[in-house]
C-alpha positions in Angstrom: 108.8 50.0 223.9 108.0 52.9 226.9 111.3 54.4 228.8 110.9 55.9 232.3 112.6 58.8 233.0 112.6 60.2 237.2 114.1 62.9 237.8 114.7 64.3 241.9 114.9 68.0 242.3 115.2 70.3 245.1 111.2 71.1 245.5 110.1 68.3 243.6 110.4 65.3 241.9 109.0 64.6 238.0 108.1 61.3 235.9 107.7 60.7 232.3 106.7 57.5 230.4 107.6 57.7 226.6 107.1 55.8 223.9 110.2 54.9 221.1 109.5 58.0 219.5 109.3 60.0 222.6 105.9 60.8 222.9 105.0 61.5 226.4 102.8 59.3 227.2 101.9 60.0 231.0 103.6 62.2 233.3 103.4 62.7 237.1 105.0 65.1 239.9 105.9 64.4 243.5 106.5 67.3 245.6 109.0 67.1 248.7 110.4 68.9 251.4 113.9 70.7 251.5 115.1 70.9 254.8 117.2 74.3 255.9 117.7 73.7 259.6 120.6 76.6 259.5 121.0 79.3 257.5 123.1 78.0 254.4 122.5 74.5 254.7 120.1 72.6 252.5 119.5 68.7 253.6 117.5 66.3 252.0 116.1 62.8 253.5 117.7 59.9 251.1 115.7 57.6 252.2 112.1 59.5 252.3 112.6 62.2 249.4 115.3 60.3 247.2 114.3 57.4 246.9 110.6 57.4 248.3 109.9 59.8 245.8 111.0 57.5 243.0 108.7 54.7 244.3 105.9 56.6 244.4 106.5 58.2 240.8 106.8 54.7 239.4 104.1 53.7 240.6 102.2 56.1 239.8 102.8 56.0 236.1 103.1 52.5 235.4 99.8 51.3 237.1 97.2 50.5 234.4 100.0 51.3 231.6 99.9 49.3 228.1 102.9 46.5 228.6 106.1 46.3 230.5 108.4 49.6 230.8 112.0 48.5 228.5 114.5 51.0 230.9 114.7 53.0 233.2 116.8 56.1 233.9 117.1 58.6 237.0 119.3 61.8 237.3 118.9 64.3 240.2 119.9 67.4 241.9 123.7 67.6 242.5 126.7 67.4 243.2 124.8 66.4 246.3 126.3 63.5 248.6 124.9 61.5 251.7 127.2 58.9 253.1 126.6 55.6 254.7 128.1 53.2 257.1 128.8 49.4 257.5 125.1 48.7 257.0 124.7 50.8 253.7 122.0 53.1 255.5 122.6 56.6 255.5 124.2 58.4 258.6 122.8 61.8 258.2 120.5 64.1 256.0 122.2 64.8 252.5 124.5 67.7 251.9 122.6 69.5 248.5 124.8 71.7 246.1 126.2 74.7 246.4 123.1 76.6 247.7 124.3 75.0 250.8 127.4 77.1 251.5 128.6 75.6 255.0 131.8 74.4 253.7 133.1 77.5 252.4 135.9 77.9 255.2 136.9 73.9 254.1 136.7 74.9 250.3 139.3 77.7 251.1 141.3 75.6 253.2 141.7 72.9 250.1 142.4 75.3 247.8 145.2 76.6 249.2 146.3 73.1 250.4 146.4 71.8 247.5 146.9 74.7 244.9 144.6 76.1 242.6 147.3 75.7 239.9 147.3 71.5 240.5 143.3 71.7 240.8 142.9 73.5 237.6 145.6 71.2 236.1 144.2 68.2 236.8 140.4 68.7 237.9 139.6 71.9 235.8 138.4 73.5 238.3 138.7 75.4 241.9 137.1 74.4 244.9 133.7 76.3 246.4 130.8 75.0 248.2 129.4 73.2 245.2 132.6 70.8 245.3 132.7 67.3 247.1 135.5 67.4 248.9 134.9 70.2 251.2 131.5 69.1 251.8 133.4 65.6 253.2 135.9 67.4 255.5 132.9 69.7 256.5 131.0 66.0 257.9 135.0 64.7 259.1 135.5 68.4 260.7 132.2 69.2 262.1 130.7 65.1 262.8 133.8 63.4 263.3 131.3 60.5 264.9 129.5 60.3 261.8 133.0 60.6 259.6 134.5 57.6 261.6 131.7 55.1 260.3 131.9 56.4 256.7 131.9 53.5 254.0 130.3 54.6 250.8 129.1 58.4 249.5 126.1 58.6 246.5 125.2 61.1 244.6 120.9 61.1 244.1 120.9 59.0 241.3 123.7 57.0 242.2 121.2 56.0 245.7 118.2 55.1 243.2 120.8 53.0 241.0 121.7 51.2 244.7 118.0 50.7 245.7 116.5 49.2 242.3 119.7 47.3 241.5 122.1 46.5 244.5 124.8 48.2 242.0 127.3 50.6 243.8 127.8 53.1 241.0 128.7 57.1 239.8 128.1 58.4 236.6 131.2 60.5 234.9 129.7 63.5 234.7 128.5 63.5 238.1 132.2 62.0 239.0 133.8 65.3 237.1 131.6 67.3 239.3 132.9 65.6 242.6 135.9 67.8 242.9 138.7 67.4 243.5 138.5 63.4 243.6 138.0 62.8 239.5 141.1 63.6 237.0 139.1 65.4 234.0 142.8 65.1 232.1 142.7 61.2 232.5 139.2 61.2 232.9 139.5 58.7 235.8 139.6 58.7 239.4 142.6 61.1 240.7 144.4 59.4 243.6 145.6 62.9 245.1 142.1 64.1 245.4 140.8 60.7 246.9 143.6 60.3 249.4 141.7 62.0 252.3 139.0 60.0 251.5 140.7 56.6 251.5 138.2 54.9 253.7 135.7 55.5 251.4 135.0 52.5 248.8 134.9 54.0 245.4 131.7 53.4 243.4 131.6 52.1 239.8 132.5 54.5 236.7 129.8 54.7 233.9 128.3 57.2 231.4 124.8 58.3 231.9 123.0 56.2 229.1 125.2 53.0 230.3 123.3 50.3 231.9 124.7 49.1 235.0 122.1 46.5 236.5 119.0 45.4 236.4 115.8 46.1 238.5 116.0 43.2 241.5 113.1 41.8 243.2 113.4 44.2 245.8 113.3 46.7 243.8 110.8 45.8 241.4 108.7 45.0 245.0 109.1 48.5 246.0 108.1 50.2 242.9 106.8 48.1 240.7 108.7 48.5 237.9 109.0 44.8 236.9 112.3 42.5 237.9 114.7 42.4 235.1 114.7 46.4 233.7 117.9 47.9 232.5 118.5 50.7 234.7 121.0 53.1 233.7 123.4 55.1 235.9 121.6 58.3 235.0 123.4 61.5 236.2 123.3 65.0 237.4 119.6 67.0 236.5 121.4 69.7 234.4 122.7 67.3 232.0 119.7 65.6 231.8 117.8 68.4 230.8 120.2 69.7 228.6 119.7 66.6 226.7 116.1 66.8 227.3 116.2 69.9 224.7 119.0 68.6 222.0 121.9 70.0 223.3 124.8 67.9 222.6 126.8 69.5 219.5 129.5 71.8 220.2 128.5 75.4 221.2 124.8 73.9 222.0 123.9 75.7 225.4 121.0 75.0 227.2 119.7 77.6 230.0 117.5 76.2 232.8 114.4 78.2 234.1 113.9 76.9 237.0 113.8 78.1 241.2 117.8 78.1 240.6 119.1 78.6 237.1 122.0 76.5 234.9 123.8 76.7 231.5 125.9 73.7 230.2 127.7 74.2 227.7 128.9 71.1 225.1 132.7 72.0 224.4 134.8 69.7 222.2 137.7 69.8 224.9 137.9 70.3 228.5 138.1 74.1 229.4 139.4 74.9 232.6 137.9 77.5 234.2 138.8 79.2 237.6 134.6 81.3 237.3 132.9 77.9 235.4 133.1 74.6 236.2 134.5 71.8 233.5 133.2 68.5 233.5 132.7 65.6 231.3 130.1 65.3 228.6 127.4 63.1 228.6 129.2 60.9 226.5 133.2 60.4 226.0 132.9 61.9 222.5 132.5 65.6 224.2 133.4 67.9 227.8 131.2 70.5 229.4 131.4 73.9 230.7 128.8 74.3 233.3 127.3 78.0 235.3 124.8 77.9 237.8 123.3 80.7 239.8 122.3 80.3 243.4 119.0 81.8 242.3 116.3 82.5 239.2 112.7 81.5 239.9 112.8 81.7 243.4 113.2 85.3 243.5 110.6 85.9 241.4 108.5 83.2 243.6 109.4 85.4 246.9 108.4 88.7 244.9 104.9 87.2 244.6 105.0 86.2 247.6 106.4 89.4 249.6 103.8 91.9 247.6 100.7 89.2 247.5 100.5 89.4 243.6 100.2 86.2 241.0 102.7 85.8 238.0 100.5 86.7 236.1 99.3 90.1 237.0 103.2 91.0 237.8 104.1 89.8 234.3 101.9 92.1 232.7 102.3 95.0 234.8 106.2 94.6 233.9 105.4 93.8 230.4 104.4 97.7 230.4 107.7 98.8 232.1 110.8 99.8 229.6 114.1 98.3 229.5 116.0 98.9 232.2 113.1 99.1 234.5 113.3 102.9 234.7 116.6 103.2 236.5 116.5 100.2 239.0 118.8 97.2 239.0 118.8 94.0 240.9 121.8 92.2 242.2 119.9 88.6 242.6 122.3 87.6 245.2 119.4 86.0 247.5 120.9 83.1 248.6 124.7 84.1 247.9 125.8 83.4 244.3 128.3 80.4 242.7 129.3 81.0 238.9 131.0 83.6 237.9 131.5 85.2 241.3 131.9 82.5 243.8 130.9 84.2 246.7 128.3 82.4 249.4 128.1 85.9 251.0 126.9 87.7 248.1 123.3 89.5 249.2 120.7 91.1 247.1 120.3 94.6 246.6 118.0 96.9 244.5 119.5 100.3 243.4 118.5 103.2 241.9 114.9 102.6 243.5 112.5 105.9 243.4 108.8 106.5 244.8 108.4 106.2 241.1 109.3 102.7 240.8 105.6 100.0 241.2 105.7 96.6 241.7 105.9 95.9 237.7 109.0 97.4 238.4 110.2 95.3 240.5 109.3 92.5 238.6 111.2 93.9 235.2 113.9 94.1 237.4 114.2 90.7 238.8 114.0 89.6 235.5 116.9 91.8 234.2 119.0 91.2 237.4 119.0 87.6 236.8 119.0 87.9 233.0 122.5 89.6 233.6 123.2 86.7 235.9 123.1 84.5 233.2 125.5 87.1 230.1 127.9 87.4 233.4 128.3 83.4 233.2 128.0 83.3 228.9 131.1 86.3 229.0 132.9 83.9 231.0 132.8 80.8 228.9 133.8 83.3 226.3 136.6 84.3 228.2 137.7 80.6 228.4 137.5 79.6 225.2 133.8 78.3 224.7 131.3 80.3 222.7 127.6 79.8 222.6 126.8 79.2 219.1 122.8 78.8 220.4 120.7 79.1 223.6 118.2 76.3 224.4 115.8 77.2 226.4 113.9 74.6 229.0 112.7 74.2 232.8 109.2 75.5 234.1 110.5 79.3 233.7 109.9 78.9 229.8 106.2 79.6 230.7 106.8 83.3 231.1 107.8 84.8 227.7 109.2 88.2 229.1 112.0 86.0 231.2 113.2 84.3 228.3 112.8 87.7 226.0 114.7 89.6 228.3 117.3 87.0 228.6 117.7 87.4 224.8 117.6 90.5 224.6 120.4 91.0 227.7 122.8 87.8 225.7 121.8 89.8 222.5 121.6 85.9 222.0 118.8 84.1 219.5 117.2 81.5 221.8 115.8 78.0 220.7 112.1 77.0 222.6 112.0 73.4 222.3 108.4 71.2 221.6 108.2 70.0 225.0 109.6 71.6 228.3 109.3 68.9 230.5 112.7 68.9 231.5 115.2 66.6 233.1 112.7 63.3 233.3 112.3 63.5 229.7 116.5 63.5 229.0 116.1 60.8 231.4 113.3 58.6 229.4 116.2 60.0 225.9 118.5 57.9 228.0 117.1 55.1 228.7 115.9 55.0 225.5 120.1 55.3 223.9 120.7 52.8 226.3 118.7 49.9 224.3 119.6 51.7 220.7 117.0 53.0 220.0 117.0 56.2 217.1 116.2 59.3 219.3 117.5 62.3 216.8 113.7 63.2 216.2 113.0 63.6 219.7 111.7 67.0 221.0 112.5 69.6 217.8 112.7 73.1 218.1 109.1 75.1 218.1 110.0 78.6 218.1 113.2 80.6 217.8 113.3 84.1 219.8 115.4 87.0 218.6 116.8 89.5 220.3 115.5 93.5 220.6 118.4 95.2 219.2 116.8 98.6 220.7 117.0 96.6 224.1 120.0 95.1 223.7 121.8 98.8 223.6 120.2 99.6 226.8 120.9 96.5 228.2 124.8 96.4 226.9 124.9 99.9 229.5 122.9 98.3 232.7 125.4 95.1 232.5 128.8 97.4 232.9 127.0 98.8 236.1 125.4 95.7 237.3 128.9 94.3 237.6 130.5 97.8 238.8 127.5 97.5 241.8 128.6 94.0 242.7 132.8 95.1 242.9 131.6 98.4 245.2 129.1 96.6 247.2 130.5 93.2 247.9 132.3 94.7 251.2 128.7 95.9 252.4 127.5 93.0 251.6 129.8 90.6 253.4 129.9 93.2 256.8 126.1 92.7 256.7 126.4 88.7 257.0 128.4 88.9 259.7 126.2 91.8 261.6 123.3 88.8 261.1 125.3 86.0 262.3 126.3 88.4 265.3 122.8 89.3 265.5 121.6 85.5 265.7 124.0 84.8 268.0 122.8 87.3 270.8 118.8 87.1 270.0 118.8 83.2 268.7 114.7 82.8 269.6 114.1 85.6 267.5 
C-alpha cells in the first residue's frame, strides 16, 4: 500500500509517496510563480500552478514506482478562491489569502453590515482580508463582468478534487474558513452568509480524510495516477501540516516555519475569537483556533537578500548576539500583518538601531520580532480560552535551530521537533492513508524536545511589553506612510 500526498503552496508545490507505515518513500518539489501585479494582491494561475503543478508532481513520483498508489490526497494554500463560469473554466487569476489585502474596504463594509456580534455568533469569527466573502464582493465590486458569469468558487484542493475526479466538493475545515458563508454553531452551510452569493452552486461538504471520488480517466490520463484511486477532499495546508507532526489532541499546537508563519490550535469546542480565527477540526470529534502572520521566513529571505549574506553565515553571526539583540526590535509587519492585529497596513520598523548594531544583529532581531509575532498570537488563544499544552514544530524554518530556540525561549514554551519535517504533503499521504483505515498513530514521532532559556525568557518577558507598546504608538505612522506611497504611485506610476 503507497499514499500520495500533494500539497500547493505559495512558492512551491511538494510530493510525497509513503508506504503504510509512513516511510517516505520518494519525494519531489515543483516550484511556481506568485503573481503580485499590484501592491497587495497575490494571484495564482489555477490552471498552470494548481493543478499543473499536481500533474507534474504525480508524475514525477509515480514513474518507475513499485505497484499501484492506494489514495491520494491534496491540501493547499488558503482560504484562496478562483471562480468559474458556465463552462467550469476559470474567469480570472485566484485571489490567495490574506497576504492579499485588496478587500479590506469590503471586509469593513460586511462587518458592519452584518454585525460583528452575529458573525462571532454564528461564524466565530470577524471578517478581514483572509475571509471569503469580501474577497467575492471585491470580484462583484471591482469585475462586475467577471461577477455576472460566476457559477462555482474552489478552494486549491477543492480544483485538484474537480480535475482528477469530476466531483464538485469543499472540505469543512476549509468551509469554516470561508467566512461568513459556513455556520461553525451548526457546522453547515449558513444561509445568511451565502445569500449574496446565491448564484453560486454550493460545492459538496466533506472532512479532509473523506473520499469523495475516484481518479477518472481523464484524470488518470493527465497524471498518471491510475483510473480508479480514492481521492480525498484534502483541505487547507495548515491543517495538513499540523497533522503532518501529530497534532490532533486538545492543547496540541503546531507552529509553521515557513516564508509566512501559522499555529493551529486543536480545542475541544469552538472558541470564538474576534484576534484568531475558529474553525473546524480536521475531524468532527474536535474545533480549531488558528493565527497566521503575514510574514516569518520571507523576512529573513529579504535580509539575505538586501545585505548579500547566506543563512548560514547570518545565523552564526547572530548566534554570537545576546538576547534582545542589544537594544533593537523588529516590528515584522513587511507585508501588513493578519492575527492578532488585523491590520493590512501594518509596516515594518526597526527601533532602537545604533552604529553599534551589525548585520548578526539584524538577523537576531528578525528572529525575535517574529518570535514575538508568534507569543502575541499564543496570549491571544489564552485570552479565549485555549491554552497550548505543547508546541510542534514543522515547515522548512525548522532547519535553523536559533529560530525555533528563540521562539521558545520568547513562548517560555517547550517545543516538540518531530522525525520528519516534510510538511503538509506528508499530513496529506496521513490522510489518504485514514481514508482506507489504515493504523497511522506511529507515524512521524517526536525526535527532540527543546526547552526554554529561562535567563532569556526574563529578557524576552521585557522586549514583548515594548514590542507591543511600538506597534500601539506607531500604527498611525505607519498607516500615514501607506497612503504617502499610494499618493506617491499615483503621481510617479513608471517609477
Amino acid at each position: 500500500m503507497t499514499y500520495l500526498g500533494i500539497d500547493i503552496g505559495t512558492g512551491s508545490s511538494k510530493g510525497v509517496l509513503t508506504d503504510h507505515a509512513g516511510t517516505v518513500l520518494r519525494e519531489a518539489r515543483r516550484d511556481h510563480t506568485t503573481s503580485n501585479p499590484r501592491p497587495g494582491w497575490f494571484e495564482h494561475d489555477a490552471q498552470e500552478v494548481w493543478w499543473g503543478d499536481v500533474v507534474a508532481l504525480s508524475r514525477e513520483l509515480l514513474d518507475g514506482a513499485d505497484g499501484p498508489v492506494s489514495a491520494v490526497c491534496v491540501s493547499g494554500i488558503g482560504p484562496a478562491v478562483v471562480v468559474t463560469g458556465d463552462d467550469d473554466e476559470p474567469l480570472r487569476p485566484a485571489i490567495l489569502y490574506g497576504i492579499d489585502t485588496r478587500c479590506a474596504r469590503q471586509a469593513d463594509a460586511m462587518n458592519a453590515s452584518i454585525g460583528e456580534d452575529t458573525l462571532i455568533e454564528r461564524v466565530g469569527n470577524v471578517l478581514s482580508t483572509q475571509s471569503l466573502g469580501p474577497k467575492l464582493q471585491w470580484i462583484a465590486d471591482e469585475e462586475p463582468d467577471t461577477w455576472r458569469r460566476a457559477r462555482r468558487m474552489y478552494s486549491a484542493p477543492g480544483w485538484v478534487v474537480r480535475r482528477l475526479t469530476g466531483e464538485y466538493t469543499l472540505d469543512r475545515y476549509s468551509a469554516s474558513t470561508s467566512d461568513p458563508v459556513y455556520d461553525l454553531t451548526r457546522r453547515d452551510w449558513w444561509e445568511q452568509g451565502w445569500q449574496p452569493y446565491d448564484q453560486l452552486e454550493r460545492p459538496r461538504l466533506a472532512w479532509p480524510a473523506e473520499v469523495v471520488g475516484e481518479v477518472s480517466a481523464a484524470g488518470a490520463e493527465a497524471t498518471g495516477i491510475p483510473r480508479g484511486t480514492p481521492v480525498t477532499a484534502g483541505t487547507i495546508d495548515a491543517m495538513a501540516e499540523a497533522y503532518s507532526v501529530g497534532c490532533q489532541e486538545p492543547g496540541d499546537t503546531m507552529v509553521m516555519y515557513g516564508s509566512t508563519l501559522f499555529l493551529i490550535q486543536v480545542t475541544e469546542a469552538m472558541v470564538p475569537s474576534t484576534h484568531l480565527w475558529a474553525a473546524e477540526g480536521r475531524t468532527g470529534d474536535v474545533f480549531s483556533l488558528a493565527a497566521g502572520m503575514a510574514t516569518g521566513g520571507l523576512v529573513t529571505t529579504w535580509l539575505t537578500e538586501t545585505l548579500g549574506r547566506g543563512y548560514a553565515e547570518l545565523a552564526q553571526a547572530a548566534a554570537g548576539v545576546r538576547p534582545g539583540s542589544d537594544g533593537l526590535l523588529l516590528l515584522p509587519y513587511f507585508a501588513g500583518e493578519r492575527t492578532p492585529i488585523f491590520d493590512p497596513q501594518a509596516r515594518g520598523a526597526w527601533t532602537g538601531m545604533t552604529l553599534n548594531h551589525t548585520p548578526g544583529h539584524l538577523y537576531r532581531s528578525a528572529l525575535e520580532g517574529i518570535a514575538m509575532g508568534v507569543r502575541h498570537n499564543l496570549e491571544a488563544m489564552h485570552s479565549s480560552g485555549a491554552g497550548a499544552r505543547r508546541l510542534v514544530a514543522v515547515g522548512g524554518g525548522t532547519a535553523q535551530r536559533l529560530w525555533t530556540q528563540v521562539v521558545s525561549d520568547v513562548t517560555g514554551l517547550p517545543q516538540d521537533l518531530p522525525t520528519l519535517t516534510v510538511g503538509a504533503s506528508y499530513g496529506d499521504a496521513r490522510m489518504a492513508a485514514d481514508a482506507l483505515g489504515e493504523d497511522t498513530s506511529s507515524w512521524n514521532p517526536v525526535a527532540e524536545r527543546l526547552e526554554p532559556d529561562p535567563a532569556a525568557k526574563e529578557i524576552y518577558d521585557r522586549l514583548f511589553d515594548l514590542y507591543v507598546e511600538a506597534y500601539t504608538a506607531s500604527a498611525g505612522t505607519m498607516h500615514g506612510l501607506g497612503g504617502l506611497d499610494a499618493d506617491a504611485r499615483s503621481r510617479w506610476p513608471d517609477r
